[in-house]
C-alpha positions as CSV (number, residue, x, y, z in Angstrom):
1,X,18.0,14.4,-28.6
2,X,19.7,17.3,-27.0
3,X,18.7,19.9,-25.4
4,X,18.8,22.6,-27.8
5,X,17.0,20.5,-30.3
6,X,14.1,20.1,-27.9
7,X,14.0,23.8,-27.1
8,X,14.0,24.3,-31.3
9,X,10.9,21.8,-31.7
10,X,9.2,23.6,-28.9
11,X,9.7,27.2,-30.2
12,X,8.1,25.4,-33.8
13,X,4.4,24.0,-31.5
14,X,1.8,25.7,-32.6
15,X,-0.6,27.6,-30.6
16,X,-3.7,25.0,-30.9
17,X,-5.3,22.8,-28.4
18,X,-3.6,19.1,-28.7
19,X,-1.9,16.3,-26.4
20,X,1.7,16.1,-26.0
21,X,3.7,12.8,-25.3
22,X,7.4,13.0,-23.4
23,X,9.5,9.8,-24.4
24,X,12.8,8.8,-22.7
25,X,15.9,7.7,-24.9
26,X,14.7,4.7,-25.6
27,X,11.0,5.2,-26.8
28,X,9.3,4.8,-23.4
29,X,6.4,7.3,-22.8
30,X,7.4,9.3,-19.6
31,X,4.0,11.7,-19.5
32,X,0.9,12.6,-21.6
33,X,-0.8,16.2,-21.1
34,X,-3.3,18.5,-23.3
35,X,-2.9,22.2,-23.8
36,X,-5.1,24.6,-24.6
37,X,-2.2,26.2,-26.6
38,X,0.4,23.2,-27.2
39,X,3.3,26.3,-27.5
40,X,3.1,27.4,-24.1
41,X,2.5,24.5,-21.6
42,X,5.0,22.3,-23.4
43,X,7.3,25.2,-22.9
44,X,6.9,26.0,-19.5
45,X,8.1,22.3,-18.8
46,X,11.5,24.0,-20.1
47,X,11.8,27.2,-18.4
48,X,13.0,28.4,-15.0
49,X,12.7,25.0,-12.7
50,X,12.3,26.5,-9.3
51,X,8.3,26.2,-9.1
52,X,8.4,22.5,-10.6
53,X,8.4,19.8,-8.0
54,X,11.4,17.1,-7.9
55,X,8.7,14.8,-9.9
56,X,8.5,16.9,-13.0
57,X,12.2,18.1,-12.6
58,X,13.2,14.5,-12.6
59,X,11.3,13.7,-15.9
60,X,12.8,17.0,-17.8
61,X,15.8,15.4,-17.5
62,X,14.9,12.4,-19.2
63,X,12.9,13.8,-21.6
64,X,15.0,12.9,-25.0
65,X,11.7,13.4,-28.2
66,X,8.1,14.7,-27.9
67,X,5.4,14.1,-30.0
68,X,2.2,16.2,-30.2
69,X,-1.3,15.7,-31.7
70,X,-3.4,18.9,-32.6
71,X,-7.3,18.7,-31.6
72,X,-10.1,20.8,-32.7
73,X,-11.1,21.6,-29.4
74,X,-9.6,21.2,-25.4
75,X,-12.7,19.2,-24.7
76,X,-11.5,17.0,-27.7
77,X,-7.8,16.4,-26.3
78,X,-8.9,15.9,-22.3
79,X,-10.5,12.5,-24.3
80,X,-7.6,11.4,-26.2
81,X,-5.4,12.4,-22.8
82,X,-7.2,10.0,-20.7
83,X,-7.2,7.2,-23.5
84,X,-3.5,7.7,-24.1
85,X,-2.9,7.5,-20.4
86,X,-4.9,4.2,-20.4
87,X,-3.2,2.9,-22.7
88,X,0.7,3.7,-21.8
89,X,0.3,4.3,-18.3
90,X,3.1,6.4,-18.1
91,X,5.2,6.7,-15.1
92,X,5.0,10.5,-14.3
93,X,1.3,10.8,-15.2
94,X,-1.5,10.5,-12.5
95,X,-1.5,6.6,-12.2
96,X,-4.3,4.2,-10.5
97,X,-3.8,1.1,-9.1
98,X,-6.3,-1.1,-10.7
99,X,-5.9,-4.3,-8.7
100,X,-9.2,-5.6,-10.3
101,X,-11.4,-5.1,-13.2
102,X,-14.5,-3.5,-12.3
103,X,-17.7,-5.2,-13.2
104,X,-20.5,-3.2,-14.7
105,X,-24.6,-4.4,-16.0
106,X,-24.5,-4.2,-19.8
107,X,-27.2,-3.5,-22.2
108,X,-26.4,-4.8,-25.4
109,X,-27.1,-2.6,-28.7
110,X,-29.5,-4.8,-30.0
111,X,-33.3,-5.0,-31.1
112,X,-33.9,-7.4,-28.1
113,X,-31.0,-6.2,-25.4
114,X,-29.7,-8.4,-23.1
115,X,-28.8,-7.2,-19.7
116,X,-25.9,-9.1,-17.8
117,X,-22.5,-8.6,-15.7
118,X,-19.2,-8.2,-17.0
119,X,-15.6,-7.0,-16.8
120,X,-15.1,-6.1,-19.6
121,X,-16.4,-3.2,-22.1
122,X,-16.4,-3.3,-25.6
123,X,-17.3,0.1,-27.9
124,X,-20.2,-1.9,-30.1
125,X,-22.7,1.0,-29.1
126,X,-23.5,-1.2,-25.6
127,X,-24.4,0.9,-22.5
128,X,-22.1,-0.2,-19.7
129,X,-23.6,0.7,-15.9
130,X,-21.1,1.1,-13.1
131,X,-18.4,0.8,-12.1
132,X,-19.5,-1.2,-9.3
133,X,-17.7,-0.9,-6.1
134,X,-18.5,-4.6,-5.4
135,X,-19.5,-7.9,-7.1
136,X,-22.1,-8.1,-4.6
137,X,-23.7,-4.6,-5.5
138,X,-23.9,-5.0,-8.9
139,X,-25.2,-8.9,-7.9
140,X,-28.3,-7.1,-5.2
141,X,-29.3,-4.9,-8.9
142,X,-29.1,-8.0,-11.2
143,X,-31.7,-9.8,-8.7
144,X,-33.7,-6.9,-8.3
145,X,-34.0,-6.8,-12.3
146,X,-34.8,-10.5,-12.4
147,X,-37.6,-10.1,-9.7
148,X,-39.4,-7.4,-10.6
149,X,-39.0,-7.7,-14.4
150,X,-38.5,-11.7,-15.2
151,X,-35.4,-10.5,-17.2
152,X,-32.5,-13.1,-17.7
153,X,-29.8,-11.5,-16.5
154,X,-27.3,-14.5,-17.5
155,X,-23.6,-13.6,-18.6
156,X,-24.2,-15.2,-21.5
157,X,-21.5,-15.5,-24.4
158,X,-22.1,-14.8,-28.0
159,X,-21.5,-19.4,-28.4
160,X,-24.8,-20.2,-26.1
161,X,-26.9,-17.2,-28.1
162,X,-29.7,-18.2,-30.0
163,X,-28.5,-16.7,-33.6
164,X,-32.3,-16.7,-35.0
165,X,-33.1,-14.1,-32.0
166,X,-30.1,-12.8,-30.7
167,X,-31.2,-14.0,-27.1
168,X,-30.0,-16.6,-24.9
169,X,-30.6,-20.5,-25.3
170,X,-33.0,-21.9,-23.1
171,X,-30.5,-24.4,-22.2
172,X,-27.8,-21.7,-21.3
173,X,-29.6,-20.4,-18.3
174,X,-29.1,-22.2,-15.0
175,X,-32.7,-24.1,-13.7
176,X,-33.0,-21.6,-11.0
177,X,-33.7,-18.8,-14.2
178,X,-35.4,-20.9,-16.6
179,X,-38.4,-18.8,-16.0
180,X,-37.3,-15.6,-16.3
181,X,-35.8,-16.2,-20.3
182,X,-37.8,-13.6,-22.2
183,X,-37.3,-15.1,-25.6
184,X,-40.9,-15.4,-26.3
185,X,-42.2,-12.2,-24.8
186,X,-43.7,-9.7,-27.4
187,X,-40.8,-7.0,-28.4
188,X,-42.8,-3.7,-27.8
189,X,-43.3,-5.1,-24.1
190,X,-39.6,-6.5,-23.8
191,X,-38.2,-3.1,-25.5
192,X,-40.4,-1.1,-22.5
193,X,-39.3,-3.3,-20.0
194,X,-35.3,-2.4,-21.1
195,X,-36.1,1.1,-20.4
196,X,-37.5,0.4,-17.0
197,X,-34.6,-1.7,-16.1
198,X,-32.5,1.5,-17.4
199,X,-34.3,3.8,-14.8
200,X,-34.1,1.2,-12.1
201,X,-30.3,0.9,-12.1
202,X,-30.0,4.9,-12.4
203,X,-31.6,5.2,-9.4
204,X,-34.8,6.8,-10.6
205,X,-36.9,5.1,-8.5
206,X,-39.7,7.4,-8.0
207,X,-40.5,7.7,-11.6
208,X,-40.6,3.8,-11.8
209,X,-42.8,3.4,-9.0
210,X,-45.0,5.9,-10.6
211,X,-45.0,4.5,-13.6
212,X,-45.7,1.0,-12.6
213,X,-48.5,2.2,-10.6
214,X,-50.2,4.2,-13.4
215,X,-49.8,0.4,-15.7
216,X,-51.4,-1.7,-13.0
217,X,-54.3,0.3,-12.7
218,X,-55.1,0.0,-16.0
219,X,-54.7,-3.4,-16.3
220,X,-56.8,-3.6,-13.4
221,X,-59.5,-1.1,-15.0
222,X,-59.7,-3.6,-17.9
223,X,-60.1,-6.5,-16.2
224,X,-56.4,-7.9,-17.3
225,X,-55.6,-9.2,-13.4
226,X,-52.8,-11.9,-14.2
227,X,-51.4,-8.3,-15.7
228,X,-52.2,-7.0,-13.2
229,X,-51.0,-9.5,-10.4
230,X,-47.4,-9.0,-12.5
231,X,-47.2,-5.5,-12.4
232,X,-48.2,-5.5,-8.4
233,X,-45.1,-7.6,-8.1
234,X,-43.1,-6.2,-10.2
235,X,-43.7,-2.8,-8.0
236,X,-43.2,-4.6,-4.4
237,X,-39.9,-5.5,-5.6
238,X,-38.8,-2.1,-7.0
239,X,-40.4,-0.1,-3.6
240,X,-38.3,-2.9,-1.6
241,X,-35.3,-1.7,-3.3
242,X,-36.2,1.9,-3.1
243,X,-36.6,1.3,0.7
244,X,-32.9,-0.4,1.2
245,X,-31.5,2.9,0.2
246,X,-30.2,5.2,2.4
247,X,-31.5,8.6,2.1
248,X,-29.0,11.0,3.0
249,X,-30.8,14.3,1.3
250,X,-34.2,15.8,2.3
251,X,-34.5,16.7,-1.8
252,X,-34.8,15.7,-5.4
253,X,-31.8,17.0,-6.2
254,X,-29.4,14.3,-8.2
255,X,-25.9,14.9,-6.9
256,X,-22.3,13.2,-7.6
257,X,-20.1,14.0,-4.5
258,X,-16.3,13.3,-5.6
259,X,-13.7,13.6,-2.8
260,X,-10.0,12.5,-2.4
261,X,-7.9,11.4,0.4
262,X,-4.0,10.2,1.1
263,X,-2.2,7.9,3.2
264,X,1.8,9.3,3.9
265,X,2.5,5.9,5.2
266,X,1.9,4.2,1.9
267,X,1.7,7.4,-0.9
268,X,-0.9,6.3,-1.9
269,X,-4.0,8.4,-2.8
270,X,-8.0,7.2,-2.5
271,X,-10.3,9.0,-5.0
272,X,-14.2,8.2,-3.3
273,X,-17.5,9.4,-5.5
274,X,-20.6,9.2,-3.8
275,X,-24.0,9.1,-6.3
276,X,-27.2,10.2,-5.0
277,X,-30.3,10.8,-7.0
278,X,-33.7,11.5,-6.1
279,X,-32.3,12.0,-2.2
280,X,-30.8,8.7,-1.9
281,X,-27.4,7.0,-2.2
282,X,-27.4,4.6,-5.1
283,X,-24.1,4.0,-5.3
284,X,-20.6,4.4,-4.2
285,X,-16.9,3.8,-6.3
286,X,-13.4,4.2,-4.9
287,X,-10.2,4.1,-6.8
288,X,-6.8,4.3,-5.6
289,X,-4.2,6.2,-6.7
290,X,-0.4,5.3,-6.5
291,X,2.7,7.7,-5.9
292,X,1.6,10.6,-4.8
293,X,4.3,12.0,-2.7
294,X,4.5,15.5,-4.5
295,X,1.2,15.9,-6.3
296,X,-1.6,18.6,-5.2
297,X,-4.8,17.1,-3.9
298,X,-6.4,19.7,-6.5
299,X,-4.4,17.9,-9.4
300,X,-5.5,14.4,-7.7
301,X,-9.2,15.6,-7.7
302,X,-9.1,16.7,-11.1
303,X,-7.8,13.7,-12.7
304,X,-10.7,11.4,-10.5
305,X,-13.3,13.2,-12.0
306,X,-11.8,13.8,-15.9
307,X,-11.1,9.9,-15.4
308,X,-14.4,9.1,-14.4
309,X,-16.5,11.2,-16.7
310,X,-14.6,10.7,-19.8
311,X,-14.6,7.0,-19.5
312,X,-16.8,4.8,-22.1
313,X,-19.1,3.9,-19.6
314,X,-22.9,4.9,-19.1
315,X,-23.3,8.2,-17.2
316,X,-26.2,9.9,-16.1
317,X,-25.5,13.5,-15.1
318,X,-26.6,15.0,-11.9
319,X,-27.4,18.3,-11.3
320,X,-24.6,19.3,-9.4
321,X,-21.1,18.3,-8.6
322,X,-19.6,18.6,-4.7
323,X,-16.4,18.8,-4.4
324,X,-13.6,18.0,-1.7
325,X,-11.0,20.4,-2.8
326,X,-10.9,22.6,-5.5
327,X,-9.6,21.8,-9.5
328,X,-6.9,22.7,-11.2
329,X,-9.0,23.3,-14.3
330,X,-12.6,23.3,-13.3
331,X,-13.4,25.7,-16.4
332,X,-12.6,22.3,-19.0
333,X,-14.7,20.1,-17.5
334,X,-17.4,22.4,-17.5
335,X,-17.0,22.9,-21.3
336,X,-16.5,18.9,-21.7
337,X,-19.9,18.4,-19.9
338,X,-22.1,20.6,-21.7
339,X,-20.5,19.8,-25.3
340,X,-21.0,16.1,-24.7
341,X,-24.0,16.1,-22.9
342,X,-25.6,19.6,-23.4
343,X,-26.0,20.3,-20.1
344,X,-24.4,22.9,-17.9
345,X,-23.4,21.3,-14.2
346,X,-22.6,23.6,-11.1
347,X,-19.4,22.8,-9.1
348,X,-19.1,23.8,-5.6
349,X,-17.2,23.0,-2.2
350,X,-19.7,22.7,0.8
351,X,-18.3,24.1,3.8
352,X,-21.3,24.3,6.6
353,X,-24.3,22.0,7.2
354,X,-25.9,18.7,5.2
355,X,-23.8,19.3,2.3
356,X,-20.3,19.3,3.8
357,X,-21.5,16.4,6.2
358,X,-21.9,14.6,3.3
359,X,-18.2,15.4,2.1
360,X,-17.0,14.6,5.4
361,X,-18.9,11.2,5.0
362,X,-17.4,10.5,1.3
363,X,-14.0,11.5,3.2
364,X,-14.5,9.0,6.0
365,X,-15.3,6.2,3.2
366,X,-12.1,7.3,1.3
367,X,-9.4,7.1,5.0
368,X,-11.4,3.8,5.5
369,X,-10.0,2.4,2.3
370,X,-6.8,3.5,2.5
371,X,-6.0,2.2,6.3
372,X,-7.5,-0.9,4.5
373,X,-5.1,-0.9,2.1
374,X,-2.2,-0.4,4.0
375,X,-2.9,-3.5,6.3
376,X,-3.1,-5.4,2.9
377,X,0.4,-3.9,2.2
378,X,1.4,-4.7,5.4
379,X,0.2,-8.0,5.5
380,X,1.5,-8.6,2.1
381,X,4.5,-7.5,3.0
382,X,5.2,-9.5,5.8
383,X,4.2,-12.8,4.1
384,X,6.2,-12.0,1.0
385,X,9.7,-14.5,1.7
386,X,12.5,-12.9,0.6
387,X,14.7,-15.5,-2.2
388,X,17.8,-15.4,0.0
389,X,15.5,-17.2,3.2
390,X,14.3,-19.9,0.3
391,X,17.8,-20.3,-1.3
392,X,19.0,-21.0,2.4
393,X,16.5,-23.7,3.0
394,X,16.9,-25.3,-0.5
395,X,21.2,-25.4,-0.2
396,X,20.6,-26.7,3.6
397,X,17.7,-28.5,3.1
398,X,16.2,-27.1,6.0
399,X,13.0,-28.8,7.1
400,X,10.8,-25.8,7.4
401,X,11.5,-21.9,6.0
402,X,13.7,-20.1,8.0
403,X,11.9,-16.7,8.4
404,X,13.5,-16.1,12.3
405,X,17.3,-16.5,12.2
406,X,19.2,-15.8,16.1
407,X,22.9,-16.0,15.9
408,X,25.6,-16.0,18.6
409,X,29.2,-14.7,19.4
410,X,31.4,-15.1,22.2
411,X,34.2,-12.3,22.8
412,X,36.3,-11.5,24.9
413,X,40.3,-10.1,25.7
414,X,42.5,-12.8,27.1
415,X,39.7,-14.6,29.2
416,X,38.9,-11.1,30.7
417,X,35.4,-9.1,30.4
418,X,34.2,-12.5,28.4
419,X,30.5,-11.4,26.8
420,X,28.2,-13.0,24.3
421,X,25.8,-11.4,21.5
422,X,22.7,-12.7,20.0
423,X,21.0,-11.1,17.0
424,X,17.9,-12.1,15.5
425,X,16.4,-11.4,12.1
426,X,13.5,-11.4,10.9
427,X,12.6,-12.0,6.9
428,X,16.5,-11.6,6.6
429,X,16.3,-8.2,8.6
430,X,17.7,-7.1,11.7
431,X,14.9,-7.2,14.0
432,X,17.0,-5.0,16.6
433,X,14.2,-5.0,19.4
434,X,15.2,-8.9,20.1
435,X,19.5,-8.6,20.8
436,X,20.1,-9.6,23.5
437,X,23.8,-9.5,25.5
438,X,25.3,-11.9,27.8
439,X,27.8,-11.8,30.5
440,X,29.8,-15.4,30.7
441,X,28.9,-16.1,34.3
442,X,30.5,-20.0,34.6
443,X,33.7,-20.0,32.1
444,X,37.1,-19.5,33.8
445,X,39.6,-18.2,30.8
446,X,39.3,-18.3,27.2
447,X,37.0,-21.0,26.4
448,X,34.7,-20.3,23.3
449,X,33.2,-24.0,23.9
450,X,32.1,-23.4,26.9
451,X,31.0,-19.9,27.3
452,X,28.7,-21.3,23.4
453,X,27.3,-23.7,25.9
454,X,26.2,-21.7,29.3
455,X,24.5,-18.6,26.5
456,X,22.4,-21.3,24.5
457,X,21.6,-22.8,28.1
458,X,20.9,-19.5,29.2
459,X,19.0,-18.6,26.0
460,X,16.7,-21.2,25.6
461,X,16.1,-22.5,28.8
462,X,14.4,-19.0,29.6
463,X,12.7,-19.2,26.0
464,X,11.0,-22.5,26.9
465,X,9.4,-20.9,30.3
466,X,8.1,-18.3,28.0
467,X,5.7,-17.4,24.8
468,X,8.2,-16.1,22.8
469,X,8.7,-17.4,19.8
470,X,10.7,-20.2,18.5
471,X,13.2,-19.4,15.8
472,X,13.4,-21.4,12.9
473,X,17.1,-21.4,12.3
474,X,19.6,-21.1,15.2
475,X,23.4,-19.9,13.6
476,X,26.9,-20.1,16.0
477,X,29.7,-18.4,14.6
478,X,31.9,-21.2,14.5
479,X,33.1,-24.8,13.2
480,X,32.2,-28.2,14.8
481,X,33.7,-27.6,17.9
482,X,31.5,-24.4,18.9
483,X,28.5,-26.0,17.0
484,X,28.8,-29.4,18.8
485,X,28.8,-27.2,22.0
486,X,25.8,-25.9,21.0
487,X,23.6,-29.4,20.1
488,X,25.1,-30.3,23.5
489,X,23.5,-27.4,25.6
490,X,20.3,-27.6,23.7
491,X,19.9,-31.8,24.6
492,X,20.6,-30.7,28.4
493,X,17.8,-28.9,28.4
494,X,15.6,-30.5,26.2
495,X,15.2,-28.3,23.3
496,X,17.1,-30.1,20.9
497,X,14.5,-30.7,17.5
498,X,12.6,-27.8,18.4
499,X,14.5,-25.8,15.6
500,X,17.6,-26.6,13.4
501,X,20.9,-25.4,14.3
502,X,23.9,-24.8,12.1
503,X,27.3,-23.7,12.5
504,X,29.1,-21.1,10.0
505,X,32.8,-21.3,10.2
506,X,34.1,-18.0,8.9
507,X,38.0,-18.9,7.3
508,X,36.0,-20.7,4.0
509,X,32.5,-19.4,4.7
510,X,31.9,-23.5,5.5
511,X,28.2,-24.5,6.8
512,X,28.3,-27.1,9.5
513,X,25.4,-29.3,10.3
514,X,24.5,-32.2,12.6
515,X,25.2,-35.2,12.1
516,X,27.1,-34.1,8.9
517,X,30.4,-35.0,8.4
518,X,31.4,-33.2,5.7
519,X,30.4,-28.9,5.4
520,X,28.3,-27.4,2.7
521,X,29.7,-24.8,0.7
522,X,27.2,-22.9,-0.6
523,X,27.9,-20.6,-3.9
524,X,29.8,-17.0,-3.3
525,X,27.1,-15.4,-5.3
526,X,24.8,-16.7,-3.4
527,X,21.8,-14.5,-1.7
528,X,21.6,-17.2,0.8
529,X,25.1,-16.7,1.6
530,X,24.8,-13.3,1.9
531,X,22.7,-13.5,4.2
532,X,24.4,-15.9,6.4
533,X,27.5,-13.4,6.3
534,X,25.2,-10.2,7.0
535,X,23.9,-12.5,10.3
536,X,27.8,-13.4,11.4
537,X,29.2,-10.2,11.1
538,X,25.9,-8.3,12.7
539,X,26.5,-11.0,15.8
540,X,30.0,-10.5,15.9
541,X,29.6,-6.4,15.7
542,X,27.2,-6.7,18.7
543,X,29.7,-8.6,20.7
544,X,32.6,-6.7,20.2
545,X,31.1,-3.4,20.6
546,X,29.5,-4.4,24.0
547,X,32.7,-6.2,25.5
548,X,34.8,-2.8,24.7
549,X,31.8,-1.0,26.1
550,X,32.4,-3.1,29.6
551,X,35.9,-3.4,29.6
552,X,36.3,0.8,28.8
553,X,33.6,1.2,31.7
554,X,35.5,-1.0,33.8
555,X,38.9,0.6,33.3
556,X,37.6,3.8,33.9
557,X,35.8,2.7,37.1
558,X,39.0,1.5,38.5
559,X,41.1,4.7,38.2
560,X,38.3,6.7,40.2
561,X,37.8,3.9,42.6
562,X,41.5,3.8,43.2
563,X,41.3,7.0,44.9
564,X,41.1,6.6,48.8
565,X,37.1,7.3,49.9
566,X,35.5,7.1,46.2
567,X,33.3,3.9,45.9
568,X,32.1,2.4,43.0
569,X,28.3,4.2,43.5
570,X,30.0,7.8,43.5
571,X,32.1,6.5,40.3
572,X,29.8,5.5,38.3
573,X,27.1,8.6,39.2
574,X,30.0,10.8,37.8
575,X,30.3,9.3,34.8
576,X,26.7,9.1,34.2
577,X,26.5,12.7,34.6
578,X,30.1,14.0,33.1
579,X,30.8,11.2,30.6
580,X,34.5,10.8,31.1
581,X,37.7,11.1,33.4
582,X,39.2,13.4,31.7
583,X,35.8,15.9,31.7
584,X,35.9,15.4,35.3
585,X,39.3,16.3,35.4
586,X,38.4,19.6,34.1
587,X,35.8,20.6,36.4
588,X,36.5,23.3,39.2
589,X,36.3,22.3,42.7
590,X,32.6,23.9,43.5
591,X,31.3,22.0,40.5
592,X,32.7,18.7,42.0
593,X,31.6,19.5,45.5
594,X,27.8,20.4,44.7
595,X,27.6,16.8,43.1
596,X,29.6,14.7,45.6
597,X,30.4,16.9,48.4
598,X,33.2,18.8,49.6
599,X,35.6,16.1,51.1
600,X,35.0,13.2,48.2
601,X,35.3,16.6,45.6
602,X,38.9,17.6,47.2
603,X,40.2,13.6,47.3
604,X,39.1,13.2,43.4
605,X,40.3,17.0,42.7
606,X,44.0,16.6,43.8
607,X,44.1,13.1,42.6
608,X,43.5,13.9,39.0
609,X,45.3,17.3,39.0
610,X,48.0,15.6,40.6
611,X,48.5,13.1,37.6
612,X,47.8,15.8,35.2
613,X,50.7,18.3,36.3
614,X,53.0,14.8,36.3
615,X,51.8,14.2,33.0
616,X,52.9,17.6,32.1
617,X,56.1,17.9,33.8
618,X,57.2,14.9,31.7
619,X,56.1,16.3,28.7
């Protein structure tokens, strides 16, 4: 769709609240937003770029049809927003990386509810507790609920119900819970004890101790002591609980502290929310959230806590929010609250004492995570073999993986200045920290053979004296002759079978091999080709650029050690400090005698000028 005929279905939106949907060309869903007026927000999208960051510039551009849905209320369209975004998870909306499914305690919508674990939640009128941060959280409350209620807490599926009372079979449980099935139990007491279980997991602890106290002393005051022998245990187990929490508030007050966080290394964002009710901290849930190079922390915040409280799952509302950072649209959430749960919540930013310690806690929690993450990535990363390292061991059949690569490559002009190279790469990339260069200390002339033979000496005789580590795959740039050169160095010294060697002749690209006669030719396309070629031509760049490096050095050391009282030390201090001959040839005398002193200055002075007025008078 051009875009003309987007500006002409813009100017046509009408001015209601609603949710908007970009799609690219070919049907894709780019982003999903609400709008208090649909007219104007889809519209500024459209308008004068400058305050839109390269994110949203980049998706106007793809932006080919939009679609829009009108709501009776803002409240109405954050909740179909956040399902849509669920649902499409469109690349330019606020995205989360969901690495897991979260587990939650369900309550099932029955006469007789069941309480057990699960992934997953289904809108059959259910309450769903959690998220959990951990299995093993949500595991502590299940045993809590089976100790001090003798509730099954099972994940039982629908095939091991009993269909006569919608409750688990007794042969469903495992032995260890046999005693806690409650299929039997009177459904008054059962449909009580579901409402104490629901006051335990929200953290209303004082309440339930309270209440449990108040029933045992009745059953006491009527003489009903196996009743009342329950009930005591049923209390030790819930004060037990009560105790493990850490009490981080010296009040009543129920609180919800949401804060975000971001790592630049790996832009990635981590949204923390800390619950506390009745004083302590009951529970804790992080999410991360991916790309989020060029979006506001406020924008980040906001979608965290419209995510979290517009989500199907079982909230119990504090009675007040502390925030990180501020929203971009506190004002909606505010409305969304007390519509849905008739119940107006303060939002507010702690700055001094308790309060901000606490944000400065959540904070801590959310950086934790993150630097977490980003060893994960790292470690993920630097396990993950790339195809052209397993395409190279499967066309060589190469005994192990061959992660560490070094090649070598001799150079040199006409048996003069001879020099070797060795590169090494890592996970097929240069790791530049391990080159290493060689001068050709032994070979007389231009012998590639034996100047392959004294660096591989060189090389790994020192290698073996140390803890560095072996490569996997050692690579001469050569045929048979350099490569035979090479499997005879490495048998001198012994480390011959430590890793494989091959040789990569560079006319037909042909792979050599001991004990091969014939070469291997793997496929052009090839990434493990590729790769080979990137290795020869990175070895062969190292040694040509270091053996014009010494022979330039060398020339240029000869013409200033050619003048009579100049020494190799004084020649190669001006050149560290000038650069060149020919900017020392354009320095004044009082320059050249502060560095070197008056008599050397005068010797190199006249010598150079000299040359240069010949050089001129030819000219």
């Amino acid at each position: 769709m051009e875009m003309s005929h987007l500006q002409e279905k813009v100017s046509n939106l009408p001015l209601f609240p609603g949710v908007y949907i970009y799609r690219d060309k070919s049907g894709n869903v780019l982003y999903v937003g609400k709008a208090k007026r649909l007219k104007n927000r889809v519209r500024s999208y459209f308008q004068d770029s400058s305050n839109h960051s390269a994110r949203i510039i980049a998706m106007v551009r793809k932006i080919y049809d939009i679609e829009v849905m009108i709501t009776d209320s803002e409240t109405e369209a954050l909740i179909i927003e956040n399902t849509l975004i669920k649902k499409y998870q469109p690349r330019y909306n606020i995205l989360y990386r969901d690495d897991k499914t979260y587990p939650y305690i369900c309550i099932t919508n029955e006469e007789r509810p069941r309480v057990f674990p699960t992934r997953t939640i289904l809108k059959d009128g259910s309450q769903y507790f959690g998220p959990y941060d951990s299995v093993g959280g949500m595991k502590r409350m299940l045993e809590v609920i089976r100790k001090a209620f003798d509730l099954c807490t099972c994940a039982v599926s629908i095939k091991t119900l009993d269909k006569t009372k919608n409750t688990p079979k007794w042969n469903s449980c495992f032995d260890d819970y046999l005693g806690s099935c409650s299929a039997e139990r009177d459904l008054l007491e059962y449909q009580t004890t579901i409402e104490k279980v629901t006051k335990l997991i929200n953290g209303r602890t004082r309440e339930l101790i309270k209440e449990i106290k108040e029933e045992m002393e009745i059953a006491s005051s009527a003489m009903e002591f196996e009743q009342a022998a329950h009930l005591r245990d049923s209390l030790f187990a819930v004060q037990r609980f009560s105790e493990r929490m850490k009490v981080v508030a010296d009040n009543d007050l129920d609180r919800d502290l949401f804060v975000v966080a971001r790592h630049e290394g790996i832009q990635e964002a981590c949204g923390v929310l800390l619950k506390i009710r009745e004083g302590k901290l009951v529970g804790k849930f992080h999410r991360f959230i991916r790309d989020v190079n060029d979006i506001p922390d406020a924008a980040l915040l906001q979608s965290f806590l419209e995510d979290y409280y517009t989500s199907d799952h079982q909230i119990t509302l504090p009675d007040e929010v502390y925030l990180s950072h501020p929203l971009v649209d506190e004002g909606l959430l505010h409305i969304f609250i007390e519509e849905k749960k008739s119940k107006k919540i303060p939002f507010r930013i702690p700055e001094r004492g308790d309060k901000a310690k606490l944000i400065q806690m959540a904070l801590t929690n959310a950086k934790l995570y993150l630097d977490e993450r980003a060893l994960t990535l790292e470690k993920r990363e630097r396990d993950r073999i790339p195809v052209s390292i397993t395409d190279l061991k499967k066309y060589l059949n190469l005994q192990r993986v061959p992660r560490r690569i070094e090649c070598f490559d001799n150079s040199n002009f006409q048996g003069e200045y001879p020099v070797a190279s060795m590169v090494s790469f890592v996970d097929a990339k240069p790791r530049k920290k391990a080159y290493k260069h060689f001068h050709i200390k032994t070979v007389v002339g231009p012998d590639d053979f034996a100047s392959m033979h004294e660096v591989l000496t060189r090389r790994y005789s020192r290698l073996m004296q140390s803890s560095d580590q072996i490569p996997d795959l050692i690579v001469v740039d050569g045929g048979k002759g350099q490569l035979s050169s090479a499997i005879k160095a490495l048998k001198e010294i012994g480390f011959y079978g430590q890793c494989e060697i091959i040789g990569l002749a560079k006319r037909l690209e042909e792979v050599f091999l001991p004990g091969r006669k014939d070469a291997i030719m793997i496929p052009k396309s090839s990434p493990a080709l590729k790769l080979l070629q990137q290795v020869r031509d990175e070895a062969h760049r190292f040694a040509i650029t270091f053996h014009r490096n010494i022979r330039s050095n060398h020339i240029i050391q000869t013409e200033l050690t050619s003048i009579d009282g100049i020494g190799e030390k004084t020649a190669k201090a001006l050149l560290k400090k000038f650069g060149s001959v020919e900017n020392i040839r354009n320095l004044d005398l009082d320059t050249l005698s502060q560095e070197i002193g008056n008599k050397k200055a005068q010797s190199i002075f006249d010598y150079l000028n000299d040359q240069k007025n010949a050089k001129e008078a030819n000219e």
